[in-house]
C-alpha positions as CSV (number, residue, x, y, z in Angstrom):
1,X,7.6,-6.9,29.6
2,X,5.1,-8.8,28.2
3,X,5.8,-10.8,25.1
4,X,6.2,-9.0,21.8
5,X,4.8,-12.0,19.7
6,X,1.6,-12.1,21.6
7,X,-1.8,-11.1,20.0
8,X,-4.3,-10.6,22.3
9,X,-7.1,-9.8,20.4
10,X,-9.0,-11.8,17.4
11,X,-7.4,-10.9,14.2
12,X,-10.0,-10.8,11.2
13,X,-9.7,-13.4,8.6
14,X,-8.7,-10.8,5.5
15,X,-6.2,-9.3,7.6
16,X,-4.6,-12.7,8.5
17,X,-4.3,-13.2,4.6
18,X,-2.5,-9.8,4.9
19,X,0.2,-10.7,7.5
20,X,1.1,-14.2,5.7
21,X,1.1,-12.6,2.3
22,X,3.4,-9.8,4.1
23,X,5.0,-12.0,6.2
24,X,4.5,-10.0,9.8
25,X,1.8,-7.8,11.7
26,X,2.8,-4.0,11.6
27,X,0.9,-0.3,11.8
28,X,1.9,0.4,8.1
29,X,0.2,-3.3,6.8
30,X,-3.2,-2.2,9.0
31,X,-3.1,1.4,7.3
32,X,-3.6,-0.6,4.0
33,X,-5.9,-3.2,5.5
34,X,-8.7,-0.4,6.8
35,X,-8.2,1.3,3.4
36,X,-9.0,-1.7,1.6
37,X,-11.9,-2.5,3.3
38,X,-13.3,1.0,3.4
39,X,-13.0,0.9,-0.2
40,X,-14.3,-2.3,-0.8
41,X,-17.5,-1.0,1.5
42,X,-18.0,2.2,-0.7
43,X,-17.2,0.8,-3.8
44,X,-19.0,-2.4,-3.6
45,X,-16.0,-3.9,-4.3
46,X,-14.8,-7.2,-5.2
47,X,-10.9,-8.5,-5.2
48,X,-10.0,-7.9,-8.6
49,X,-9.6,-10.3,-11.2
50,X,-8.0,-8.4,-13.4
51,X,-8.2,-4.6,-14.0
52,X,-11.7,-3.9,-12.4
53,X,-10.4,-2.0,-9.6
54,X,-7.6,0.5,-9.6
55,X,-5.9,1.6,-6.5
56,X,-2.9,4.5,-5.9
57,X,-0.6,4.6,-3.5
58,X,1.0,8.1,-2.4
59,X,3.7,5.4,-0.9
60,X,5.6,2.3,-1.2
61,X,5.1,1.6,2.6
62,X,4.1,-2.1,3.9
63,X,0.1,-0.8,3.1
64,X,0.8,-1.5,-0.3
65,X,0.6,-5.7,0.2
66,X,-2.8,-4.9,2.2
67,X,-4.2,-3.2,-1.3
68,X,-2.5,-6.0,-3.3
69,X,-4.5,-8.9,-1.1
70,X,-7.6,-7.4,-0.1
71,X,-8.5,-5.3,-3.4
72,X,-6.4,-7.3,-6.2
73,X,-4.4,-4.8,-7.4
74,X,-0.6,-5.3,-8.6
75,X,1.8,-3.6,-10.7
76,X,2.2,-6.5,-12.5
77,X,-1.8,-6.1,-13.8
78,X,-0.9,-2.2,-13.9
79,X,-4.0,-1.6,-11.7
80,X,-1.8,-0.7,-8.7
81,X,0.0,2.4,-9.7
82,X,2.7,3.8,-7.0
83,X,3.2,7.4,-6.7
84,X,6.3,7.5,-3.7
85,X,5.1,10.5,-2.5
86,X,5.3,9.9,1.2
87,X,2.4,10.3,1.9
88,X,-0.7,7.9,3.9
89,X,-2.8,8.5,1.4
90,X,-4.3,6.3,-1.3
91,X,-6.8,6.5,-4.0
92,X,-9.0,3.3,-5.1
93,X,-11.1,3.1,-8.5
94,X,-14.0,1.1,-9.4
95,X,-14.0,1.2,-13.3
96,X,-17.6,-0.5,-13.4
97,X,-19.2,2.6,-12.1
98,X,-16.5,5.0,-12.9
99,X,-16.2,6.0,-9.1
100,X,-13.2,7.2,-6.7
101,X,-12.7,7.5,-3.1
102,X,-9.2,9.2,-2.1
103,X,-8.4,8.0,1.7
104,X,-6.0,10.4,3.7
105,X,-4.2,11.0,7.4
106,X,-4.4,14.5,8.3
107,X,-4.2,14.1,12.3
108,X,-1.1,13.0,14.0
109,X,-1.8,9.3,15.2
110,X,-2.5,9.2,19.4
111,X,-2.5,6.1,21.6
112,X,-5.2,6.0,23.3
113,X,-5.3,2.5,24.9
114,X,-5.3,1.8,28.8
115,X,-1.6,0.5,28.3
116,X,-0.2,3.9,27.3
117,X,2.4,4.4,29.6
118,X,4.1,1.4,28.1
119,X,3.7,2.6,24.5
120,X,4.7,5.9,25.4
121,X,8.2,4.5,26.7
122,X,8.6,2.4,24.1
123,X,8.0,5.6,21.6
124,X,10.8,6.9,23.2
125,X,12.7,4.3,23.3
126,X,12.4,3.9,19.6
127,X,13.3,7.8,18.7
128,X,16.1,8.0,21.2
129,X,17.6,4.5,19.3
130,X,17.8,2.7,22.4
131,X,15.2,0.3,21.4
132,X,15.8,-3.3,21.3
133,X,14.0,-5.7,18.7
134,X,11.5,-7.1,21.3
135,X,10.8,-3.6,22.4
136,X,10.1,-2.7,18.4
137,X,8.0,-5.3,17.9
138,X,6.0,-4.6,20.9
139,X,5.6,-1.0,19.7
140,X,4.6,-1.9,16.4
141,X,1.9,-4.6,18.0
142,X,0.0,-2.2,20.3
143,X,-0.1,0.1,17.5
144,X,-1.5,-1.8,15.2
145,X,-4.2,-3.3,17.9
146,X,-4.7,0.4,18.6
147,X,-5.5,1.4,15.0
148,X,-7.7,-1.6,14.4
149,X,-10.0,-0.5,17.7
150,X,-10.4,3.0,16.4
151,X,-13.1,4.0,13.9
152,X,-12.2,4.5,10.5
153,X,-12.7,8.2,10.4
154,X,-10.3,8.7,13.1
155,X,-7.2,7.1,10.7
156,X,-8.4,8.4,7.8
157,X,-10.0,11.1,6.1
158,X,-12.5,10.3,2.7
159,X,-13.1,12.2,0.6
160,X,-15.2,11.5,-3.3
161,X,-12.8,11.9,-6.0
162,X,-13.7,13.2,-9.9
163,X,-10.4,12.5,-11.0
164,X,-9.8,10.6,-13.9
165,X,-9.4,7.0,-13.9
166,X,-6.3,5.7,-15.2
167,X,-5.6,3.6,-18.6
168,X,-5.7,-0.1,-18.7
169,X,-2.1,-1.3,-18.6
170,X,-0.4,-0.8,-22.4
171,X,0.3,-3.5,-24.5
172,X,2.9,-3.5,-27.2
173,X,5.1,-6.3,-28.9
174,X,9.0,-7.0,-28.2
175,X,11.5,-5.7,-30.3
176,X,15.0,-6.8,-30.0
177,X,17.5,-3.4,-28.8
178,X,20.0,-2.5,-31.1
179,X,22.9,-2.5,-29.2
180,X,22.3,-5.3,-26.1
181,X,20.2,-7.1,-28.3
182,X,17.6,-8.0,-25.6
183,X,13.8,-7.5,-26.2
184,X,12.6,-4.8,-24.9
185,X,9.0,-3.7,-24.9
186,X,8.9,-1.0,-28.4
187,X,7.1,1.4,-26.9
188,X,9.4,1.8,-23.6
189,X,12.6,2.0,-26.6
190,X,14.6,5.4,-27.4
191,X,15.6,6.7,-30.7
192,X,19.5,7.2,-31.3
193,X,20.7,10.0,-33.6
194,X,21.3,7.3,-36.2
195,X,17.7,6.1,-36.2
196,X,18.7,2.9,-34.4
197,X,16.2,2.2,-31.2
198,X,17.5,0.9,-27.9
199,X,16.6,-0.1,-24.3
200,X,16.6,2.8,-22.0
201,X,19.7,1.5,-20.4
202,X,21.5,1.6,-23.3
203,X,20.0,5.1,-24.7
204,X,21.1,6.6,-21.7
């Protein structure tokens, strides 16, 4: 079998920033990476700063670090909102000129490299559980080659969105809970039937 670890192809440059910032190469980090860069084409985007572009993620899949590298977008800035849905599908905002794109898979994905005898056995090998690691690895490599040779509308489906954009991220001061005593932000606090306001946890 030939080595799992080997890339034989040139990777981009903002994809490279994807696999160190995600730590590995996988079909779920290049589903992000093409979205991003879609985006960033029909948006005329550029990685956010702070809350100039908003992206959301019908997942919590490995696609998400391609969004938070390429586009700038965290849940930390509130400009990278996850909606675990399930589903490949993402929508990116560009506040500036208060326009969406939605990206979605509606087609079963298809191998359609000269090696795919070999990815076809390893498929199997993977569903039946008799895979080993290298074999896994090697699947997830000639996928992800695969989806980076196809064209864009063959991943992905775009459509022009009207949907609203979302808020910038709240901001509200600290108050300390009345029962735990930690600070907690006030506007994420619940009311007791005594009046008293607590963290959620302790609410609950």
């Amino acid at each position: 079998m030939k080595d799992p670890e080997n890339i034989d192809f040139k990777m981009p440059d903002d994809l490279k920033k994807c696999v160190e910032f995600h730590g590995h190469l996988c079909p779920g980090l290049v589903y992000g990476y093409l979205v991003a860069e879609a985006a960033m084409n029909l948006l005329e985007l550029k990685r956010s700063k702070d809350e100039e572009v908003v992206a959301i993620s019908e997942n919590d899949s490995c696609a998400v670090d391609a969004l938070q590298v390429l586009l700038g977008t965290s849940t930390g800035k509130g400009n990278l909102i996850l909606k675990d849905y399930g589903k490949n599908a993402y929508t990116v905002f560009n506040r500036k000129s208060k326009t969406a794109y939605r990206f979605s898979r509606k087609n079963m994905y298809r191998y359609d490299d000269q090696s795919q005898d070999e990815f076809i056995r390893l498929d199997a090998a993977i569903s039946s559980g008799t895979a080993t690691a290298a074999e896994k690895r090697r699947h997830k490599m000639l996928k992800s080659q695969d989806l980076l040779r196809k064209p864009f509308g063959d991943v992905f489906s775009t459509e022009k969105t009207d949907c609203a954009i979302p808020p910038y991220a709240p901001i509200a001061r600290s108050e300390a809970c009345a029962k735990c005593g930690e600070m907690t932000m006030s506007t994420k606090m619940v009311q007791d039937e005594s009046g008293k306001y607590m963290c959620i946890p302790c609410g609950s």
